[in-house]
N, C-alpha and C positions, 0 to 999 in steps of 0.2 A: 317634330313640331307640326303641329293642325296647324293649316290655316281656313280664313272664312273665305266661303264661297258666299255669293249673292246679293243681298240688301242693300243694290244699288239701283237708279230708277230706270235700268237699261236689265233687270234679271230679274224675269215675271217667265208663269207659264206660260205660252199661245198656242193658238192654233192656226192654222192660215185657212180659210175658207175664201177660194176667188183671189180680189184683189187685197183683202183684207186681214188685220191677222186680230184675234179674237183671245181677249184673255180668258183663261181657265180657273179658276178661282178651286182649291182644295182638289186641284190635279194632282195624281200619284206618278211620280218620272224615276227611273233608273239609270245610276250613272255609269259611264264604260268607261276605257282608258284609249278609245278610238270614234273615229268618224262613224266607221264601218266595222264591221265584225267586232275583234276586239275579246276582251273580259270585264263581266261585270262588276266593278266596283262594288263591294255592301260594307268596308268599312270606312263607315261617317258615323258622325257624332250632330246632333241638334244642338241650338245655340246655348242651354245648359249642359250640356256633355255629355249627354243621354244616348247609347248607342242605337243606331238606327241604320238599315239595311237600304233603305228606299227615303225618297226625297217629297214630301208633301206641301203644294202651294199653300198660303193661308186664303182667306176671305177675300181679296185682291189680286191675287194669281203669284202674291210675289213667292220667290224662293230665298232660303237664308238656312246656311248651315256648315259644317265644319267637312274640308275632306280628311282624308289620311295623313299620315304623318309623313312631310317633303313633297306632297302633291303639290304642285300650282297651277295645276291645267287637265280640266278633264269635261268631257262631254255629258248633257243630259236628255235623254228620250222619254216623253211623256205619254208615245202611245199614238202619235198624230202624223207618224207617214217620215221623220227627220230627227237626227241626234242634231243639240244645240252646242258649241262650245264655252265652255264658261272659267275665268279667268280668275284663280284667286286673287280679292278686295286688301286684302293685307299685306302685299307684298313691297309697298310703297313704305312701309314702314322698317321694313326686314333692309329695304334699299336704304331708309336713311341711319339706319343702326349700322350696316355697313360704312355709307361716307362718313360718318362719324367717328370713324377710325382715321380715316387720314391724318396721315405725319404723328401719330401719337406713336411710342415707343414699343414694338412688336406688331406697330397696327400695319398699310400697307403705303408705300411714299407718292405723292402726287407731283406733278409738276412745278418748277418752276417757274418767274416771269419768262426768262428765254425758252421754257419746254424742255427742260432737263430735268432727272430725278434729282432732289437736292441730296447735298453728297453727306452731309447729315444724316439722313433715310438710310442711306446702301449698308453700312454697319448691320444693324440689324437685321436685314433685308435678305444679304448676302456674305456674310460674315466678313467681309474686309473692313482693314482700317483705311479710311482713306486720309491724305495727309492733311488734304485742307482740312476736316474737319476738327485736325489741332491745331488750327491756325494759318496752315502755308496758306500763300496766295498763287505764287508760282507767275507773278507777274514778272521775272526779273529784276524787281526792284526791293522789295521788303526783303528782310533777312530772314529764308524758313529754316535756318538749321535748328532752332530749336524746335518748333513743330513737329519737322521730321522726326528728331530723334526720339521727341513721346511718343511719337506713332510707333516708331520702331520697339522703343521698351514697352511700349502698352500690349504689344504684338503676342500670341501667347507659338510657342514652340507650333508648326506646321500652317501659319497663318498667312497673311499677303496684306501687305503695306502697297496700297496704291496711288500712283500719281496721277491723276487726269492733266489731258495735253495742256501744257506748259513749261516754264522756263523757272526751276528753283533755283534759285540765289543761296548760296551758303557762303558760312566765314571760317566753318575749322570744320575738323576732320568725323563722318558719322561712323559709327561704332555699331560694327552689325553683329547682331548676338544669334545665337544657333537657330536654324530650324524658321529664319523668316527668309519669307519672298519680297522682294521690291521688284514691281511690277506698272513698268510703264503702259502709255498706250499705243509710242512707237518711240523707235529709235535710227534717224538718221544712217545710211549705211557713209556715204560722204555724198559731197555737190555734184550734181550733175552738170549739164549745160544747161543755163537758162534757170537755174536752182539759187536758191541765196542759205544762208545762215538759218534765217527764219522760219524756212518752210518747213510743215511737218515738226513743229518746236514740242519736245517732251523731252528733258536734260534737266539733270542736277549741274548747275553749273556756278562753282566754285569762285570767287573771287575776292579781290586783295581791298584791305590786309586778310591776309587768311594764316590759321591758329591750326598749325598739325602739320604734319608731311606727307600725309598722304587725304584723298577725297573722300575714301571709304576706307572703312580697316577692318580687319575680322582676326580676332587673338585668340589662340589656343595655347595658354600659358598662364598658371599658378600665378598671378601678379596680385591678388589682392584685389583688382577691379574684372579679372577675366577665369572662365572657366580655365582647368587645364586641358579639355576634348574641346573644341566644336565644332560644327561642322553643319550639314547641309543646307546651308543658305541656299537662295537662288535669286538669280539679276538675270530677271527679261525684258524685255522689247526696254529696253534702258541706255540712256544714251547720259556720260560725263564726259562734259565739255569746258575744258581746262581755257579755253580762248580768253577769260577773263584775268585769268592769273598773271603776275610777275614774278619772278625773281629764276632761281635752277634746283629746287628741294625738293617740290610735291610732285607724287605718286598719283597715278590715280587710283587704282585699289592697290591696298597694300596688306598681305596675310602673313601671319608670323606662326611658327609653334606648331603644333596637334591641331590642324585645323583638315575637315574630311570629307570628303564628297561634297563639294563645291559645284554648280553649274551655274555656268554665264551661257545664256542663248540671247542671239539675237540682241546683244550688244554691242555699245561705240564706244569706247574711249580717244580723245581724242586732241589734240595742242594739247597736253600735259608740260609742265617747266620739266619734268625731271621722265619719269619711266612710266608709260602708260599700265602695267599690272608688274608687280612683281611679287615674290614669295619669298620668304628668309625663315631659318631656325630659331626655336629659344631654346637654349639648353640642350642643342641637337638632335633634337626634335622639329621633321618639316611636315610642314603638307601634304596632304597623298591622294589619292583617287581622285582628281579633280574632271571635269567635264566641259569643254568649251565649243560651241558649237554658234558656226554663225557669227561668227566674233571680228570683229571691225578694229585694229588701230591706226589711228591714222597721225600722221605730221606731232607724233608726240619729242619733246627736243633731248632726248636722252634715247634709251632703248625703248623698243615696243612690247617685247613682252619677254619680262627676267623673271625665268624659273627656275628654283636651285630646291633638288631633294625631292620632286613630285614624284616620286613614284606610281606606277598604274596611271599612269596622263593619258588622257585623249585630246587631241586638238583636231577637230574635222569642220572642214572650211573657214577656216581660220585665213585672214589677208592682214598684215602689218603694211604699210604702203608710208612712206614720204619722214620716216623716222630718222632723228640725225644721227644717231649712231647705228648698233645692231638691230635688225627686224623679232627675231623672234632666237635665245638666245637659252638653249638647255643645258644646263650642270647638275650631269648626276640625277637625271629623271629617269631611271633603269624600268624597265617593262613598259616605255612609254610608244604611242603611236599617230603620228602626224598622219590623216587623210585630206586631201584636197586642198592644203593650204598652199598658202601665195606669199611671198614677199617681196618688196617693189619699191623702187625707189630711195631703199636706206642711205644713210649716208657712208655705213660702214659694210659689214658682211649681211646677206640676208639671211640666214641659219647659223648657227653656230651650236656643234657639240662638242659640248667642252667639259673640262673636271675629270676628277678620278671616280669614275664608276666600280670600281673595286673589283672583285674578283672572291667574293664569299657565296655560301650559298645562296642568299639574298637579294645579291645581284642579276641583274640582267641587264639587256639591251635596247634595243628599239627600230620603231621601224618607218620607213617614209616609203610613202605609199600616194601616187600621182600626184606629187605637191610643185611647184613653180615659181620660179623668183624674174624680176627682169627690171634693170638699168639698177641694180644695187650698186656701191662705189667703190667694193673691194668683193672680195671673193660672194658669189653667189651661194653657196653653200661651205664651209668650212668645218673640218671635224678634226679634232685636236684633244680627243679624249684618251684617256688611259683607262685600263682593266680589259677584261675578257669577254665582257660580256658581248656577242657583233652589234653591230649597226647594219640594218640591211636599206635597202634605197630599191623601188623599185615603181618605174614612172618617172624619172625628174626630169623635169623638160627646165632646161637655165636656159636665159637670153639674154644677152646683153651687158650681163655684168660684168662687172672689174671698172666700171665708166670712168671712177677715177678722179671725180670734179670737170668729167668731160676731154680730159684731158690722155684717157688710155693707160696703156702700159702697165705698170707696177706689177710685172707679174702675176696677176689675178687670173681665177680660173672661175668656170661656172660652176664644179666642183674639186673642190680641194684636201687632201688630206695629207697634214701636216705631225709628222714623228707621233703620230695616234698610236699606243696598242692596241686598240678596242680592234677585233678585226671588223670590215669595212665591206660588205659585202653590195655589189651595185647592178641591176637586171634593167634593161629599157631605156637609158639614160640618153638625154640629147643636151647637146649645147646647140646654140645659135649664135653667132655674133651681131653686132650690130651699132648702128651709132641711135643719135635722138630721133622720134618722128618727124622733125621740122627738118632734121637733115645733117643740123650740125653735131659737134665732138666726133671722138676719134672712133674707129672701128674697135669693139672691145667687147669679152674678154681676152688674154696674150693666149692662155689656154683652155681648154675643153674639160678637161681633166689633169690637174697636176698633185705627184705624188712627190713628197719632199720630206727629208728627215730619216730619222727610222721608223717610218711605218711598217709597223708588223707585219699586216700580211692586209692586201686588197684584193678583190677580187672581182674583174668589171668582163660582162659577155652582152652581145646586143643591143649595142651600141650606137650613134652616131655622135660624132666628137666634129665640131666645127667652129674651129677659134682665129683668131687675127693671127696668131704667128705660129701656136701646134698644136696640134687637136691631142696630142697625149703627152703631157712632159711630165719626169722626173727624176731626181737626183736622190733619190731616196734609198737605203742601204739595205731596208725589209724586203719581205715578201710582195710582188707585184705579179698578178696570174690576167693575163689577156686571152681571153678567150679566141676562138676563129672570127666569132661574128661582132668587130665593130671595124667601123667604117670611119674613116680624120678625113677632114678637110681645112684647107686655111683660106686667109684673105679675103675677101667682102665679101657678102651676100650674093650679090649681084654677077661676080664670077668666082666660084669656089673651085680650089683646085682639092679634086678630091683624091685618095689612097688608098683604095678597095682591097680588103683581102683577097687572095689571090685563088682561084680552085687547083686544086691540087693534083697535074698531071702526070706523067711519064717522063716528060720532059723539063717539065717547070712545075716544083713545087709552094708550099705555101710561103709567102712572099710577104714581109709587114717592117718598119720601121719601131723601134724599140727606143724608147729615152734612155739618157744616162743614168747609172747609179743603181739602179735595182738589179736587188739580189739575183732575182727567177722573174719569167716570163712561159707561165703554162698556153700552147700557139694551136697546139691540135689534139683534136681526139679522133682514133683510124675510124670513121664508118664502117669499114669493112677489113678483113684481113686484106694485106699490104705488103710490101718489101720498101722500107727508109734506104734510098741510094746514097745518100750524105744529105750532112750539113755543113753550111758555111755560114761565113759571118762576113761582115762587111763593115769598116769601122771610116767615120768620118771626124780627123780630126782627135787631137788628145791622143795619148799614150800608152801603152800596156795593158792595155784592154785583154780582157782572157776568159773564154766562154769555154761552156762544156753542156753538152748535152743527157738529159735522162730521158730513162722510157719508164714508165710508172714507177720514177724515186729514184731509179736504181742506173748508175750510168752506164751510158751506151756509148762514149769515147772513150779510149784508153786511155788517153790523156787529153790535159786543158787544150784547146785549140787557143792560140795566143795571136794576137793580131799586132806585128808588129810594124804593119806600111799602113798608108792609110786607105788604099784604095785595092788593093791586092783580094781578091777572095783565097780562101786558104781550105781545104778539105782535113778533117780529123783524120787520124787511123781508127779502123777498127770499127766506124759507123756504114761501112758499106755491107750492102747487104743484110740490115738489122729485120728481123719478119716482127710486124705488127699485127695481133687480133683485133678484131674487130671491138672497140671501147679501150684499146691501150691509149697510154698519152704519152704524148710526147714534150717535153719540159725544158725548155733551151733555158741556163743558165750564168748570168755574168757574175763572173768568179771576182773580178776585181779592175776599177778604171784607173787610172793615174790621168793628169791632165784634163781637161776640160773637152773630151770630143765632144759633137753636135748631135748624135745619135749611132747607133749601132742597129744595122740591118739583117734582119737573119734571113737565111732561105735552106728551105727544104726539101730535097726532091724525092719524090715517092713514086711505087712502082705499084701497078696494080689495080689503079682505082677506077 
């Protein structure tokens, strides 16, 4: 597009003579595309469109004529010592053909009375749906579930339904179909000091009567109204906040069926009547690949987060905190992996693996990886799973738990595993005991680590175990392997009495207490070649107690060493003088308890080291 230069009463030739400037009347001037140097312009056009190279005043000195095409600034030299600058005249119009698009549909969105893009505009603008503009208000008080949910079905497969901050009121359950985002503009992590409800307000926030059991639902199931796949939704910077609700039924998200690659970032769910997320089968058919990152449940009054069937899970920094039952609660999520999460304050166990994970090709295990629980009200971590596939643990720092209603005891550990097959594999682990920060309830968990039932096989090295009454107990009939390097301690914080493994000399070998009932206890691996001078046992308490020793599997007592006083050390035959190489092990095992002793203490002395 030309535009016109000139034939305004301010674009004449001149000249400056002195103090003077002097029109030129039929001056011949050439245009540049600079002050200084430059290239000269020769494509212009005359006010009929006549091309012309050079720019001629008329009878007046005025100039008037077309530049090139997207020029609107360019300099003109007539010859008289100076290039003049000259301003395309028609741009004013080009300016109002533009405003003349405001708020038209594709054109570009202007401000609102408060100086916001009106949310009307953004659709087009930037391909989101926004909610309001099908109606929500997002004041708290109007009912936007229907608005939402045309947004949501208006929404096309990899789209973003968005909420601008506020507070949406709904009355039944929204229906989120494959491939949309809901996408807030923040989401509450919980209150701080000095914080209220209000602050930072963006939540879909549910309330009674309300029509559905769950806030949000996403089906992957043949039903007539639902796909049989779906899957990649996403819920960011989103906060559901159940605080409005009565009754003990609703969910806050709830996924059924074939539903696939799921992520929640940087969500809250939160006071929910019933389970802040859970997941369930249709037709046994679960959920799989999901992604949660960032993820907040807080003070929901059931569980915090029920997942049964997730296969391939990620849960990374994930916190459940102040839930009245379990914190965060896996059945049967095989190839799944907990990083950085927390759980706190539940009112039941803060972990729990649980279910028959199977034992087919398809099966696997899972893994926790620096995750953390503290003041939960029964065991801090619990595993109670079946099948083959392990569970490895490695990082878990538990404090506090077992609290109990404040009240202690119950047997609680800050890690627990109870008649599990799955084996149980545990690297880094600490407990800590402890009462509330204000001072009061009782010192708790009773254990550090308690192995109870028939659990298969565990296997715990690097360690520290520090509980109100034993840092390692169990009564458990499976496999139990203790590595050299964990460290027990009991009784308060404040003064722990701690149980060091022992360095392994000439004189006094390695040296550890052992709970009751488990099968094996693997105690050392030789550093170096060696000579095993014996083993003994030491039994407190209870009856018939009968150990025997192996060296990689293979026994190294002739026979059971039987402990039949309670406080007598006793020497095997046939274990003196056994030569260890350097990476043999040495595997103390109790053959069989009768009675209820307190512990069985082994020691071993070695020669050589």
């Amino acid at each position: 597009m030309r535009h016109v230069f000139g034939g305004s009463p301010a674009d004449f030739a001149m000249e400056r003579v002195g103090m003077q400037l002097l029109l030129r009347p039929e001056a011949v001037g050439a245009a540049w595309d600079a002050v200084t140097d430059g290239t000269q312009i020769t494509d212009l056009a005359d006010m009929v469109g006549n091309p012309i190279t050079t720019v001629t005043a008329d009878a007046d000195g005025a100039v008037n004529f077309y530049g090139p095409d997207g020029v609107t600034g360019l300099y003109l030299d007539f010859g008289y010592g100076r290039r003049y600058a000259l301003a395309a005249t028609d741009t004013g119009a080009a300016l109002q053909a533009h405003l003349d698009q405001r708020n038209l549909p594709d054109g570009w969105p202007g401000l609102d009375g408060e100086g916001k893009i009106p949310h009307d505009q953004l659709p087009t603008s930037m391909d989101w749906l926004i909610v309001t503009t099908y109606g929500a208000e997002g004041d708290a008080t109007q009912d936007d579930t229907t608005a939402i949910q045309a947004a949501i079905d208006a929404c096309p497969q990899g789209g973003v339904v968005y909420f601008p901050a506020g507070v949406y009121k709904t009355t039944a359950t929204l229906d989120l179909k494959s491939g949309v985002t809901l996408l807030g503009s923040h989401a509450n992590m919980m209150l701080g000091p000095g914080m209220t409800t209000a602050d930072f307000a963006c939540s879909i926030q549910p309330t009674a009567p309300f029509t559905g059991t769950s806030v949000i639902q996403i089906i992957g199931e043949d039903d007539g109204e639902h796909p049989a796949i779906s899957g990649e939704q996403r819920l960011t910077n989103l906060m559901i906040d159940g605080s409005q609700l009565t009754g003990s039924s609703i969910d806050g998200l709830y996924a059924r069926g074939n539903v696939q690659n799921v992520v929640l970032e940087n969500v809250t769910i939160r006071q929910m009547p019933n389970n802040g997320l859970v997941t369930a089968d249709a037709a046994d058919v679960f959920p799989y690949s999901w992604r949660l990152r960032h993820v907040m449940v807080d003070n929901c009054h059931a569980n915090g987060i029920l997942l049964t069937g997730n296969t391939d899970l990620t849960l990374d920094d994930v916190q459940v905190i102040g839930c009245w039952a379990q914190g965060i609660v896996l059945t049967n999520c095989t190839n799944g992996q907990l990083n950085g999460c927390r759980t706190e304050w539940n009112g039941s166990h803060g972990y729990r693996i649980t279910g028959a994970w199977g034992d087919w090709a398809g099966s696997g295990g899972m893994q926790m990886t620096g995750c953390s629980t503290d003041r939960n009200g029964q065991h801090g971590v619990l595993i109670d799973a079946t099948g083959n596939g392990p569970v490895v643990i490695d990082g878990l720092m538990t404090r506090r738990d077992g609290r109990n209603g404040g009240a202690g005891g119950g047997g609680y550990a800050g890690l627990a595993v109870a008649a599990a097959t799955v084996p149980v594999v545990v690297t880094g682990a600490t407990c800590y005991p402890g009462v509330d920060d204000g001072g009061a309830s009782t010192n708790s968990p009773d254990y550090g680590l308690a192995v109870t039932g028939a659990a298969t096989l565990v296997q715990v090295d690097n360690a520290y175990l520090h509980a109100n009454t034993q840092g390692l107990y169990s009564t458990s009939t499976g496999t139990l392997m203790i590595g050299p390097n964990v460290s027990y301690a009991t009784g308060l914080t404040t003064a722990p009495v701690r149980t060091l493994p022992s360095t392994a000399t000439a004189t006094k070998g390695l040296v550890f207490t052992a709970p009751t009932g488990a099968a094996s206890y693997a105690i050392w691996r030789a550093p170096k070649a060696c000579t095993v001078l014996a083993v003994r046992a030491y039994r407190q308490g209870g009856t018939g107690v009968t150990v025997n020793a192996l060296k990689n599997a293979l026994d190294l007592l002739a026979a059971n060493l039987s402990l039949s006083t309670d406080v007598t050390w006793l020497s095997g035959p046939g274990v003196q003088n056994a030569a260890m190489a350097a990476g043999d092990t040495l595997t103390v095992a109790i053959r069989s308890v009768a009675g209820t002793p307190a512990a069985v203490t082994i020691q071993v002395e070695v020669q050589g080291l």
